[in-house]
C-alpha positions as CSV (number, residue, x, y, z in Angstrom):
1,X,78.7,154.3,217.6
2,X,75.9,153.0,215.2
3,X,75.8,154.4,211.4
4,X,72.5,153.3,209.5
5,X,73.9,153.7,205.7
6,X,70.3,153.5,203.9
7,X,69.1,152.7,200.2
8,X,72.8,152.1,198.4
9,X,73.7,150.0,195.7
10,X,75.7,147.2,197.7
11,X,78.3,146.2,195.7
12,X,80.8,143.6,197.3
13,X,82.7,141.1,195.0
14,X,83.7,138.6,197.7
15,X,79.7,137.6,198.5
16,X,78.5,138.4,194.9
17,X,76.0,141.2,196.2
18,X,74.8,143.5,193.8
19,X,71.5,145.1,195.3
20,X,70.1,148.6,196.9
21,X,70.3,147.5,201.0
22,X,70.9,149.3,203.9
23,X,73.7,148.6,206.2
24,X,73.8,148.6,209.9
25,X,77.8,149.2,211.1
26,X,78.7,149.3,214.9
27,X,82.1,150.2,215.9
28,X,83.6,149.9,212.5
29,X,82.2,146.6,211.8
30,X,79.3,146.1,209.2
31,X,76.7,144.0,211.3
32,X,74.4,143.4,209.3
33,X,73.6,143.9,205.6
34,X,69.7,144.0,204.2
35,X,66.7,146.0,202.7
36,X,64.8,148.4,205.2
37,X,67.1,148.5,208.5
38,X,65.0,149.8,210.7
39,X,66.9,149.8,213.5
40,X,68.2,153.0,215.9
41,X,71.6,154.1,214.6
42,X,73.6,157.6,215.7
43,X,74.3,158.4,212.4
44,X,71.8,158.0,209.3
45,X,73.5,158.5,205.8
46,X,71.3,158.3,202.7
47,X,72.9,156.7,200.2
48,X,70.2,157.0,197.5
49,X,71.8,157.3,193.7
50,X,75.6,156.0,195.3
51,X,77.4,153.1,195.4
52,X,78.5,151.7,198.6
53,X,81.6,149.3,198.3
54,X,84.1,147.9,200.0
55,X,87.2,150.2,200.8
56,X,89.5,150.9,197.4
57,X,93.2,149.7,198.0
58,X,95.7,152.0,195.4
59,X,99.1,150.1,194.5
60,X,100.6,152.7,193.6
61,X,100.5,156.4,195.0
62,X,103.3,159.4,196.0
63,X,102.5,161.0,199.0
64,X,106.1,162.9,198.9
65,X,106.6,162.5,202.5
66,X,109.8,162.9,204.1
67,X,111.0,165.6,202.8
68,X,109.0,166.6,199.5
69,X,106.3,168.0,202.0
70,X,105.7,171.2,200.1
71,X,104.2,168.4,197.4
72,X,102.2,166.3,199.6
73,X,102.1,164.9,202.8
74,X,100.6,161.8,204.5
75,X,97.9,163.5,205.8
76,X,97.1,165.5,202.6
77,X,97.7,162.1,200.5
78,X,95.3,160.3,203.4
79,X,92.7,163.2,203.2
80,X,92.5,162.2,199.4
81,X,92.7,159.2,199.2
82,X,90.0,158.3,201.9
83,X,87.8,161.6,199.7
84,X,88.0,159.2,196.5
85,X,87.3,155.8,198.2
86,X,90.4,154.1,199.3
87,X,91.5,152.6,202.9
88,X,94.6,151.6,201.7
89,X,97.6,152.7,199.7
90,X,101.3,151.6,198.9
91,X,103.6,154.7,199.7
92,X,106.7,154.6,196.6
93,X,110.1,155.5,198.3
94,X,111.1,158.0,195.9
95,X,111.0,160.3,198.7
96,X,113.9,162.5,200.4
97,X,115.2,160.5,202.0
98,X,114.7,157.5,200.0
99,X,112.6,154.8,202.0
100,X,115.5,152.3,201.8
101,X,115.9,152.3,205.4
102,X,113.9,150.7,208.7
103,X,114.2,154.6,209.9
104,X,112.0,155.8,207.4
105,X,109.5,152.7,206.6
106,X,108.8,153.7,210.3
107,X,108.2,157.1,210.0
108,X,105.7,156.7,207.2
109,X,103.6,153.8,209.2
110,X,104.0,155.5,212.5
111,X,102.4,158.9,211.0
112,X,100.1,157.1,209.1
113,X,98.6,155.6,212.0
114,X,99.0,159.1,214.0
115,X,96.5,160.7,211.0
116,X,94.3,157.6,211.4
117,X,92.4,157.9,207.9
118,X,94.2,155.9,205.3
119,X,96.7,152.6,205.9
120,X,99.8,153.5,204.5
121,X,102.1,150.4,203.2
122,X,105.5,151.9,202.5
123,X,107.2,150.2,200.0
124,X,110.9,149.8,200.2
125,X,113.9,151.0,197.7
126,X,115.5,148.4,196.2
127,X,118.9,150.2,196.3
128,X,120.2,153.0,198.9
129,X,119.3,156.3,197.8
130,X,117.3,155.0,194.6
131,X,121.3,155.2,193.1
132,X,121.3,151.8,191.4
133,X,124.6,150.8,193.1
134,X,123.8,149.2,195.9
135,X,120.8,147.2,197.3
136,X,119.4,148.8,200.2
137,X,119.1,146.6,203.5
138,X,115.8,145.2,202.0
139,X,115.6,142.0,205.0
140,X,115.9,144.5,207.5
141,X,112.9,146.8,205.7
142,X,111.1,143.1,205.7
143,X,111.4,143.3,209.2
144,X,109.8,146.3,210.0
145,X,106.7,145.8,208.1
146,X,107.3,146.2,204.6
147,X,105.7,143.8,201.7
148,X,106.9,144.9,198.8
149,X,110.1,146.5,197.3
150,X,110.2,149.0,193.8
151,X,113.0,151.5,192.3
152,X,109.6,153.9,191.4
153,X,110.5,157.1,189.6
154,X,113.0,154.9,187.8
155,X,114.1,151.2,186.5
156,X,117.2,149.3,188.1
157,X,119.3,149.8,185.0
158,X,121.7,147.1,186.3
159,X,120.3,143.9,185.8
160,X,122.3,141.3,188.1
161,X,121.9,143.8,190.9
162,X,117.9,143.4,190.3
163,X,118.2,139.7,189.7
164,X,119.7,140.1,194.1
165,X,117.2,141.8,195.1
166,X,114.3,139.9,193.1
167,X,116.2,136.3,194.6
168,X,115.6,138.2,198.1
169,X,112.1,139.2,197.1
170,X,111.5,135.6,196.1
171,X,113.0,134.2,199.6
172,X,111.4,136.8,202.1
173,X,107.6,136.9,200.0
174,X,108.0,140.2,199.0
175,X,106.4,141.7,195.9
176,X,108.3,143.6,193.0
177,X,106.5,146.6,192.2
178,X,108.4,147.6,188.5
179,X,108.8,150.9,187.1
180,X,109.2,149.7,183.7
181,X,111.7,152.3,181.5
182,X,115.0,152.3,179.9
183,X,116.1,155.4,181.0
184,X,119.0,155.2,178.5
185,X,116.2,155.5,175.1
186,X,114.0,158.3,176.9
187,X,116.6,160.6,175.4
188,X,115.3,163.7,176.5
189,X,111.4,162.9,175.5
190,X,108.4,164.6,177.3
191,X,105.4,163.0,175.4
192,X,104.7,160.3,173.6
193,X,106.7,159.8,170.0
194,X,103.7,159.7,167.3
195,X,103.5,162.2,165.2
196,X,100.9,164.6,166.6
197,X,103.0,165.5,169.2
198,X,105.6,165.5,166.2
199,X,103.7,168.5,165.3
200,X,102.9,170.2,168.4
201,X,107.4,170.4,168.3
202,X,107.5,168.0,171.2
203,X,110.5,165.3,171.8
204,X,108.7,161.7,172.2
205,X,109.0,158.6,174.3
206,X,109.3,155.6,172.1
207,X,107.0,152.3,173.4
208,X,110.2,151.2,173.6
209,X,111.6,153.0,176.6
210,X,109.0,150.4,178.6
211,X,108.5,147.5,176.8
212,X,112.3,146.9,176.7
213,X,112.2,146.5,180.6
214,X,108.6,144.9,180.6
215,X,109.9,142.1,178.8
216,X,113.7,142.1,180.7
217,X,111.6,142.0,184.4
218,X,109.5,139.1,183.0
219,X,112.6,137.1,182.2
220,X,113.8,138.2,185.3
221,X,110.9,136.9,187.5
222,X,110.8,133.5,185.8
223,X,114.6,133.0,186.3
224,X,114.2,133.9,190.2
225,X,110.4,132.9,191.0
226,X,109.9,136.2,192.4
227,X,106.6,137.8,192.3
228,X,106.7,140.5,189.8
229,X,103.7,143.6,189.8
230,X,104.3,146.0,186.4
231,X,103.2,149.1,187.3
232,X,101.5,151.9,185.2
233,X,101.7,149.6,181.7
234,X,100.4,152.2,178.8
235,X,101.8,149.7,175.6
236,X,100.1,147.7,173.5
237,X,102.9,145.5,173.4
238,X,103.1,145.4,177.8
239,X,99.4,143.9,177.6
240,X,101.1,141.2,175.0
241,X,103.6,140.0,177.3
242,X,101.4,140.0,180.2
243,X,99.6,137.2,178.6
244,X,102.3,135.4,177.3
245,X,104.0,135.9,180.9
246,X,100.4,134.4,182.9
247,X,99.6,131.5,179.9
248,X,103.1,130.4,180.9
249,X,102.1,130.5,184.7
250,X,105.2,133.3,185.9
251,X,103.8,135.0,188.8
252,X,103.3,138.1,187.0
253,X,100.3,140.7,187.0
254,X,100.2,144.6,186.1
255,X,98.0,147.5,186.9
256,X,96.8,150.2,184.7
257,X,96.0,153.6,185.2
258,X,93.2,155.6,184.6
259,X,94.8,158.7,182.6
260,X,96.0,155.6,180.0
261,X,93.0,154.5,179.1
262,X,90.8,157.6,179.1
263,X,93.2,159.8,177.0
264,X,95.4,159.4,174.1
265,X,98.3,162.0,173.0
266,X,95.6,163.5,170.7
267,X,93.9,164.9,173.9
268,X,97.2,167.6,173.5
269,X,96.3,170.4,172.2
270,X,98.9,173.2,173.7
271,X,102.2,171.8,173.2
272,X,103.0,173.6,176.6
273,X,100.3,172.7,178.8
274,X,102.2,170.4,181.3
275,X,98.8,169.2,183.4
276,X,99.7,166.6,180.3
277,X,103.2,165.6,181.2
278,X,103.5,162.3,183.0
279,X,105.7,158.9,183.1
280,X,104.7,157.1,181.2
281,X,103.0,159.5,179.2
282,X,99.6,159.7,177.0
283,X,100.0,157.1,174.3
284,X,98.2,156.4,170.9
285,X,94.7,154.9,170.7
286,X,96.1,151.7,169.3
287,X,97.9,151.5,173.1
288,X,94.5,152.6,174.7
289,X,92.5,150.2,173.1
290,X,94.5,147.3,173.8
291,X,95.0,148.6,177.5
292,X,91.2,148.3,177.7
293,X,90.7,145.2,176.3
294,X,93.6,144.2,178.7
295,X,91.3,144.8,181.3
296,X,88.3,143.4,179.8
297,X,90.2,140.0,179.2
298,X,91.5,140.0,182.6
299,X,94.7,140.1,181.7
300,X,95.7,143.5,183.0
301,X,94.8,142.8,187.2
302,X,94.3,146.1,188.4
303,X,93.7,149.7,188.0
304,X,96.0,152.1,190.5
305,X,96.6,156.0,190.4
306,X,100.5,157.0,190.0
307,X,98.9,159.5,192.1
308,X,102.1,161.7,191.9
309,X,101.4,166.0,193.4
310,X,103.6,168.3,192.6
311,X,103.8,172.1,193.7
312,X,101.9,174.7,191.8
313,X,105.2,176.6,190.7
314,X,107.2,173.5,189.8
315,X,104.6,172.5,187.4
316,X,103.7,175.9,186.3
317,X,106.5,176.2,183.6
318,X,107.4,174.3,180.0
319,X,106.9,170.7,179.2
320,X,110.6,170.4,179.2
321,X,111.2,172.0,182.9
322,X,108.4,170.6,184.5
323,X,108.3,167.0,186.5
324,X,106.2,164.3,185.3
325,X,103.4,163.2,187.2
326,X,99.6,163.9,187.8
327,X,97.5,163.9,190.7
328,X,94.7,161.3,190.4
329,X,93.3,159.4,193.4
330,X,90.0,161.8,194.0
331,X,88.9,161.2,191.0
332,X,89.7,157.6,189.8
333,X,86.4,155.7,190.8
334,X,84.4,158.1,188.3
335,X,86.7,158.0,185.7
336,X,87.1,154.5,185.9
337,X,83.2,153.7,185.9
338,X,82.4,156.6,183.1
339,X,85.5,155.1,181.0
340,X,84.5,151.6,181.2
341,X,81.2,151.4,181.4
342,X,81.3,153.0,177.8
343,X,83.7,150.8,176.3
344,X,81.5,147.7,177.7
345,X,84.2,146.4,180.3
346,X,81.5,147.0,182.8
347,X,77.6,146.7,182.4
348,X,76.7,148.7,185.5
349,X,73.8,150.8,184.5
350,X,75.1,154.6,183.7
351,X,72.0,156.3,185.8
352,X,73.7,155.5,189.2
353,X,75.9,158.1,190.9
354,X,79.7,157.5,191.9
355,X,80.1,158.8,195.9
């Protein structure tokens, strides 16, 4: 089947084109890429007013399946993600089960494929059952087509057990995806600790609760050589050791998402409205700002979702019941280009339309 995509702004960073073309694709492949196509195609889609780019990849989503289907499933999580631009996603194993297992890494790619709209990379536990006891079979996981390994939902509180599985990392190539918190300072906190949410009567999350990790996985990765990916960094002080970790040459990099730099804890208003709960949460504009300039600098690599669903009724109670987590991954692209095209990271002209 021909598709004649006509009069888009052709955006594709690997050949450094930046122009309104048309592109011819045949059987999934783009064929051929200039202005005025004129040739027969089955399927004409003007593109006027849009961007057309290459396929979005997300590092870090929860599609909640096994098990947490009533949240999401794969072809829910594929139906979105493919709806806000993205052909591929990494899969956390904070499912139920865990993905610590070959059993389930093969579920998730098998049904993946089976929906056919998104590639799914599951990403394996580093310990069975997310229980920071004992690492999970993570060679085995290797072997059944897995590239990276993360605890996600939580930290590896016990560091010589993460120091094993990041010397396995190192050996087998894998990538540590790091949920970055000390779950022993959270103390109960729901929010950010500043003091607006000091007034709205909320319990806060210190900077602390991640950059205490941030800077213990850093130390971590240089001691092993394993390749180290912080995920979801929202401190100003995460963006500081990023640098310090990259002018030293570790093999670190970090993503940031979009709901930490396009909102502060000031954007709170209800102190029960739980749409603004999420881990880690909304943090000051001194955090935002440096998150952005993160980017700007290139110090901060990439921007990923934490797309993380949950059921209407489980969110729809206090900020203290409810689970963190937001969903995200429709809407990213937009908020990303609106966001950053107003703080100057980007200079695409604003008159253009996000599809």
């Amino acid at each position: 089947m021909r598709i004649l995509i006509k009069n888009g702004r052709v955006i594709n960073p690997a050949t450094g084109t930046d122009e309104v073309l048309d592109l011819l694709i045949e059987d999934k492949k783009v064929i051929k890429t200039e202005a005025d196509i004129a040739e027969e195609a089955e399927r004409i889609v003007d593109a006027t007013g849009c961007f057309v780019m290459p396929g979005f990849i997300d590092l870090h989503v929860h599609f909640r399946d096994p098990g947490l289907e009533h949240k999401e499933t794969i072809e829910t999580g594929s139906k979105a993600a493919a709806a806000g631009g993205y052909t591929t996603v990494f899969a956390m194993p904070n499912t139920k089960p865990v993905a610590d297992n070959v059993d389930v890494v093969n579920y998730v790619h098998n049904k993946a494929k089976e929906v056919g709209l998104t590639n799914v990379s599951q990403v394996g536990a580093i310990t069975k059952g997310q229980a920071g006891v004992e690492l999970a079979d993570i060679e085995e996981m290797a072997k059944a087509g897995i590239i990276t390994i993360s605890e996600d939902g939580k930290s590896v509180m016990n560091s010589q057990l993460y120091r094993e599985a990041m010397e396995i990392a190192a050996r087998l190539g894998l990538t540590v995806l790091a949920h970055c918190e000390d779950i022993n300072l959270v103390n109960g906190g729901v929010v950010n600790a500043d003091a607006h949410t000091t007034e709205l009567g909320l319990s806060g999350i210190t900077n602390s609760v991640e950059d205490v990790i941030v800077a213990r996985d850093i130390m971590l990765s240089r001691d092993t050589g394993a390749k180290l990916h912080l995920c979801h960094c929202s401190t100003k002080d995460s963006v500081t050791m990023v640098k310090m970790a990259k002018d030293e040459g570790l093999r670190v990099t970090a993503e940031v998402c979009p709901h930490h730099f396009v909102l502060t804890s000031e954007d709170i208003k209800d102190p029960e409205d739980t749409n603004y709960k999420m881990n880690p949460p909304l943090r000051t504009r001194e955090d935002v700002d440096a998150l952005i300039a993160g980017l700007r600098d290139d110090i901060m690599d990439v921007i990923a979702t934490d797309h993380a669903p949950h059921a209407f009724e489980e969110k729809n109670t206090n900020m203290k019941k409810a689970p963190f987590g937001i969903v995200g991954i429709e809407t990213v692209a937009a908020l990303t280009y609106s966001e950053l095209v107003k703080t100057g990271v980007l200079s695409i002209p604003c008159q253009m339309n996000v599809s």
